[in-house]
C-alpha positions in Angstrom: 34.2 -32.5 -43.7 32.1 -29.9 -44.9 32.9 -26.2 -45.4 29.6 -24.1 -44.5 30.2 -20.7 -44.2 27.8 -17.6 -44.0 28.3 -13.8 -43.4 26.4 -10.4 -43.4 26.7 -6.6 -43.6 24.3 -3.8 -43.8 25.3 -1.9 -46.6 23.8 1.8 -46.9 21.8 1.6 -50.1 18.6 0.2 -51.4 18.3 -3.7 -52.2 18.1 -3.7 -55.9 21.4 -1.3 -55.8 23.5 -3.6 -54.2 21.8 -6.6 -55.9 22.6 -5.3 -59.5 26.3 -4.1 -58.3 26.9 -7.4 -56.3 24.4 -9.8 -58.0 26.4 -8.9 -61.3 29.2 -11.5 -61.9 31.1 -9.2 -63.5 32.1 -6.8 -61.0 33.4 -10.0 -58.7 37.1 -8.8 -59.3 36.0 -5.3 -57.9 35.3 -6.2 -54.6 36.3 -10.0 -54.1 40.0 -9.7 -53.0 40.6 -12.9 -54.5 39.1 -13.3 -57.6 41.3 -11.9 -60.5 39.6 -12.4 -63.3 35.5 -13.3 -64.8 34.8 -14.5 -68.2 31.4 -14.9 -69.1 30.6 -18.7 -70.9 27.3 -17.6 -71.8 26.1 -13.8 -72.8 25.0 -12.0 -70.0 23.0 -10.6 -67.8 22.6 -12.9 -65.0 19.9 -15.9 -65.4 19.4 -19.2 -64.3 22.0 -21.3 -66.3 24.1 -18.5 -66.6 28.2 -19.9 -66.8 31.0 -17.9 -65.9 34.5 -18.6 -65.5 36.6 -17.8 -62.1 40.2 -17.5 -61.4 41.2 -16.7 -58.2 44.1 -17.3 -55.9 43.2 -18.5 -51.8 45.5 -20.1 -49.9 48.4 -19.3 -51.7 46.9 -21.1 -54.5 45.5 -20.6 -58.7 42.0 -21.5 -58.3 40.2 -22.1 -61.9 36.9 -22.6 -62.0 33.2 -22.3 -63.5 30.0 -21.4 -61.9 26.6 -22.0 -62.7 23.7 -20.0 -61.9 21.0 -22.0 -60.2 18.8 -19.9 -59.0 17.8 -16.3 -59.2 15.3 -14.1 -57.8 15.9 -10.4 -58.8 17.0 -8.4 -56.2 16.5 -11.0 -53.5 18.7 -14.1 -53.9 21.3 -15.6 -56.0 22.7 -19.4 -55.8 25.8 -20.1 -58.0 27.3 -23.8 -58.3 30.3 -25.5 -59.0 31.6 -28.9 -59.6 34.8 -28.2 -61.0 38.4 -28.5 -58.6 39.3 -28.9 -55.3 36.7 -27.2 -53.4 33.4 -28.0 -55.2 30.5 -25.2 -53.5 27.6 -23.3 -53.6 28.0 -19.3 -53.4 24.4 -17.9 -52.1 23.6 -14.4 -52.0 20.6 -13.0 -50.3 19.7 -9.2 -50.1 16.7 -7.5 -47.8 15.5 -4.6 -46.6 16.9 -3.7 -43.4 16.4 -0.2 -41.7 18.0 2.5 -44.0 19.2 0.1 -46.4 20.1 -3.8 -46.9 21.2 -6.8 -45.4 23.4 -8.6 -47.5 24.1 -12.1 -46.8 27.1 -14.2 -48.5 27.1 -18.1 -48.2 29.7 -20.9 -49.1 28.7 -24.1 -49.1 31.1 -27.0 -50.1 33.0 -30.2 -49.3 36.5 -30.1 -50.5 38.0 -33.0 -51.5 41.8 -34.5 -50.9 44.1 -32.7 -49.3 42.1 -29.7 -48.8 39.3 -32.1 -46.9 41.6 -33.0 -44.5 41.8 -29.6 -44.0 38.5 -28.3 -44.1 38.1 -26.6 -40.5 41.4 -24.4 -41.6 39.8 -24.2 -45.1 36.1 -22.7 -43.4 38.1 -20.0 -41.0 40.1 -18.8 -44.4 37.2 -18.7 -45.9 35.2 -16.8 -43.4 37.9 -14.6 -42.7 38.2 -13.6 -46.6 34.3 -13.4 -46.9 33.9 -11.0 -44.1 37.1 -8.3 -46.0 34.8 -8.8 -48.9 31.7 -7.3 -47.8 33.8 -5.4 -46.4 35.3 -4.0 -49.6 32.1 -3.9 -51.2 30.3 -2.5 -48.6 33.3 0.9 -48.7 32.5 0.6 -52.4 29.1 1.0 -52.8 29.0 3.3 -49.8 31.3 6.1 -51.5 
């Protein structure tokens, strides 16, 4: 089973702010509860083919693994891949005008694999439940 998970917030500032901030792979650990740690692979700032290395810990579990950048539109969408692990998926974030500030949308895509595909429906509500603190967090943070 697949894991397809999408979630939004209006977060009071312009598009290109929150793109930058949140489009940034860097700042991940800032305002992802579970990421712990980016290394970039390749020198930033953000392109297409851009690699960086995750760790995180969901589900009570070490997570390592690297994303791609696959596609990129400044200030309007961002799709990172990866194969690596037990949960291989796509991360897409879109930003757009909406009333006094932006609509920021956050996608996972992916089909995890052995035990944690048996588990996908319990994997997706985890998953959605984590992505909506996120924005969350990053909404309070670029809000301040």
């Amino acid at each position: 089973m697949d894991v397809d998970v999408e979630v939004h917030t209006h977060i009071a500032r312009s598009p290109q702010e929150v793109a930058a901030y949140a489009g940034d792979p860097g700042n991940a650990p800032r305002w992802y509860a579970n990421i712990r740690s980016v290394e970039w692979r390749t020198p930033p700032p953000v392109a297409i083919g851009s690699r960086m290395d995750f760790v995180a810990r969901f589900l009570g579990r070490r997570l390592a693994y690297t994303y791609e950048v696959v596609e990129l539109v400044p200030g309007e969408r961002l799709v990172m891949r990866t194969s690596d692990g037990p949960f291989p998926m796509e991360t897409t974030y879109t930003w757009s005008p909406e009333g006094d500030g932006t609509r920021m949308t956050l996608a996972n895509r992916g089909r995890p694999s052995g035990f944690a595909g048996v588990s996908a429906p319990v994997m997706a509500l985890a998953v959605r439940r984590a992505t909506r603190k996120d924005l969350a967090l990053l909404k309070a943070h670029l809000e301040r």
